[in-house]
C-alpha positions in Angstrom: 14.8 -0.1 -25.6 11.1 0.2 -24.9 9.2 -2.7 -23.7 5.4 -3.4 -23.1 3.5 -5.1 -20.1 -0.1 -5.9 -21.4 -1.0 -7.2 -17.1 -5.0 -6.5 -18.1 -6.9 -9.3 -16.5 -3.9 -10.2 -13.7 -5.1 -10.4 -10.0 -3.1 -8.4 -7.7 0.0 -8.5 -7.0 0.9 -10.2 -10.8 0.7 -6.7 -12.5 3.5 -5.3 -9.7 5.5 -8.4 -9.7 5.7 -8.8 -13.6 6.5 -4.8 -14.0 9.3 -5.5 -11.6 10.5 -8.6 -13.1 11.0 -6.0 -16.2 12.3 -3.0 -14.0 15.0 -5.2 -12.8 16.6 -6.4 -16.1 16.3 -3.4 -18.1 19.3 -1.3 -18.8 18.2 1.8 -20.5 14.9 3.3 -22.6 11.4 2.9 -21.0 8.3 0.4 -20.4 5.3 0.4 -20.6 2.7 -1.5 -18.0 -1.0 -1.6 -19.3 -3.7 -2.5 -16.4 -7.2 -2.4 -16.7 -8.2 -0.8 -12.8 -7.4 2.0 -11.1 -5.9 0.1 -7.4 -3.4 -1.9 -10.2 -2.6 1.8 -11.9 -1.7 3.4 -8.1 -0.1 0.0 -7.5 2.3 0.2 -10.4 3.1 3.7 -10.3 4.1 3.1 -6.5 6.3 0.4 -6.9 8.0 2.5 -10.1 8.2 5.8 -7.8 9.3 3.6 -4.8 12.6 2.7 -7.4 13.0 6.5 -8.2 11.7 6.4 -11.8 9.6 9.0 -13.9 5.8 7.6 -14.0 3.3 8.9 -16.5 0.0 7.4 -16.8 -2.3 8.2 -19.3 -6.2 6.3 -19.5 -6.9 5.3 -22.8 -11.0 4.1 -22.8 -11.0 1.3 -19.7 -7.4 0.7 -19.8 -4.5 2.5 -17.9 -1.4 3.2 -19.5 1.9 3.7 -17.2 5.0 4.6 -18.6 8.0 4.3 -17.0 11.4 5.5 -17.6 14.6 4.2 -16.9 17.9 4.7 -18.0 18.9 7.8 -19.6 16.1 9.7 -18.2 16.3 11.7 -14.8 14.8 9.8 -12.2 12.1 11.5 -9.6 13.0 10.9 -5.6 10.2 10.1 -3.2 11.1 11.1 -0.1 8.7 9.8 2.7 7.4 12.1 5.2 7.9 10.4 8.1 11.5 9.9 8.1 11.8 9.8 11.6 10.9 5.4 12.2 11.8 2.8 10.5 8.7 0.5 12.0 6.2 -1.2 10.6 3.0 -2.8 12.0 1.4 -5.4 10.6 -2.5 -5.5 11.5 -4.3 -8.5 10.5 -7.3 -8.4 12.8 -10.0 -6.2 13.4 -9.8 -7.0 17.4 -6.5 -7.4 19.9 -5.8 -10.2 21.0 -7.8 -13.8 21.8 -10.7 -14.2 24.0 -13.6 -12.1 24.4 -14.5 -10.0 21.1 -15.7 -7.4 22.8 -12.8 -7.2 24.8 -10.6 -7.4 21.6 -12.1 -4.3 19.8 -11.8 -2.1 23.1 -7.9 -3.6 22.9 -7.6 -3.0 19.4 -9.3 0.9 19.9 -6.5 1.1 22.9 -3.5 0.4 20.9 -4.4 2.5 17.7 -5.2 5.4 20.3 -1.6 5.2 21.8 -0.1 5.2 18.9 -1.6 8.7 18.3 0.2 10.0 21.5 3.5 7.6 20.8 7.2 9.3 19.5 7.8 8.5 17.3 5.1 7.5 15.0 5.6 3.8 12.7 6.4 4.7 9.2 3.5 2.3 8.1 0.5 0.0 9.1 -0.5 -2.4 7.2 -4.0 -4.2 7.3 -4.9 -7.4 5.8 -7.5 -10.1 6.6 -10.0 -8.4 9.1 -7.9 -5.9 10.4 -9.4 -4.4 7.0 -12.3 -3.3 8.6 -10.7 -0.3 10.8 -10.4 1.6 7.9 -13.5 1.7 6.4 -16.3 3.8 7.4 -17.9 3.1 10.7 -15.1 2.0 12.3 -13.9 3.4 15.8 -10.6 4.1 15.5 -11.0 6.1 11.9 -10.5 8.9 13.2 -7.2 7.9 14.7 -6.0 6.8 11.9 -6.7 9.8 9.8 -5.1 11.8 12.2 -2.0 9.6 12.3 -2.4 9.4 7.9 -2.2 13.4 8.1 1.0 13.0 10.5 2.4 11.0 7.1 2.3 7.8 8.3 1.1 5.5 5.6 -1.6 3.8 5.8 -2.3 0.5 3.2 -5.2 -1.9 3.5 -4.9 -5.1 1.2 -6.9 -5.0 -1.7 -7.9 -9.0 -2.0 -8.9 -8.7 1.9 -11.0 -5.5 1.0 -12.9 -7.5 -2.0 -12.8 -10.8 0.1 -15.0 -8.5 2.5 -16.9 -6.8 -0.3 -15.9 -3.6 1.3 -13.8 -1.7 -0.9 -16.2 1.1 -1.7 -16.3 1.7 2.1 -12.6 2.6 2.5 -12.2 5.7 4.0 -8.4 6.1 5.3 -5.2 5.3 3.5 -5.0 3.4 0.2 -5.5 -0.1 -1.1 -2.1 -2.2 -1.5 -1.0 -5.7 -2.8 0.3 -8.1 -1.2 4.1 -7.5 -3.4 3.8 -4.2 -1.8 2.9 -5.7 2.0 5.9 -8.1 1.6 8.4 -5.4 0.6 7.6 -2.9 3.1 8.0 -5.6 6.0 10.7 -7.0 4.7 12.7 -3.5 3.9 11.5 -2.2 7.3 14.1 -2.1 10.2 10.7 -2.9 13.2 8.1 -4.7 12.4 5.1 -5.6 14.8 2.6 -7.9 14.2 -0.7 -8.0 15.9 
């Protein structure tokens, strides 16, 4: 049976949720999720890979096309990188802590630092809100980041929080995530901190 997702105009997460909603129920044969932006294209294709399914995406004008297979086809494995933590850390603001802001981002700078030089690394950090801003160019602790992103921990900044900020094109670590994705990787996760 092959079905089809037309999620073209759907604010993040509704083009992962709905795909899911599919995913779930189907028994055999393949869908077909239609977006109409690349961060709902990545987002899709995650969640299908994340569910060890076949993804093929194919841009037809403005529109993305991702076909999935379930069923009767041979599923592909993901295997993370960073197999050795099962931690998650939640970042939601740009500084650490309450009180003096200044004070916050040399806090904030701190903590991302040690987690270069901690064993084992998280398996993820996630940034929403301002915590956003660390990953875009400029910040202080990018570098920090990309070193700990080239160690294969992942790295996700929240797409609505990015937009909210108008700072999207700036990203210049990890990738842009939904919020379906935020909730499943904390809830899944065996740690989580939240700062």
């Amino acid at each position: 049976m092959n079905q089809e997702i037309d999620a073209r105009g759907l604010q993040c997460p509704k083009p992962v949720i709905e795909t899911k909603k599919v995913l779930d129920e189907l028994q055999d044969g393949s869908i077909i999720t239609i977006v109409d932006n690349e961060v709902a294209m990545k987002n899709v294709s995650k969640l299908a890979q994340s569910m060890a399914y076949n993804v093929e995406v194919k841009q037809i004008e403005s529109d993305y096309h991702i076909n999935i297979y379930k069923g009767s086809m041979e599923p592909v494995m993901t295997i993370s990188k960073n197999t050795n933590n099962e931690t998650v850390i939640l970042i939601g603001n740009e500084t650490l802590g309450q009180g003096a802001e200044e004070l916050g981002k040399i806090l904030m700078k701190g903590y991302i630092y040690t987690i270069t030089e901690y064993d084992p690394y998280p398996k993820s950090i996630l940034f929403i809100n301002s915590g956003v801003k660390l990953t875009i160019e400029g910040s202080e602790v990018i570098d920090y980041l990309r070193a700990l992103e080239k160690e294969g921990v992942e790295i996700l900044s929240c797409g609505t929080c990015l937009d909210y900020y108008k700072i999207k094109d700036k990203l210049a670590v990890g990738g842009v995530t939904n919020m379906y994705t935020i909730v499943d990787t904390l809830h899944s996760a065996k740690n989580k901190v939240t700062l």
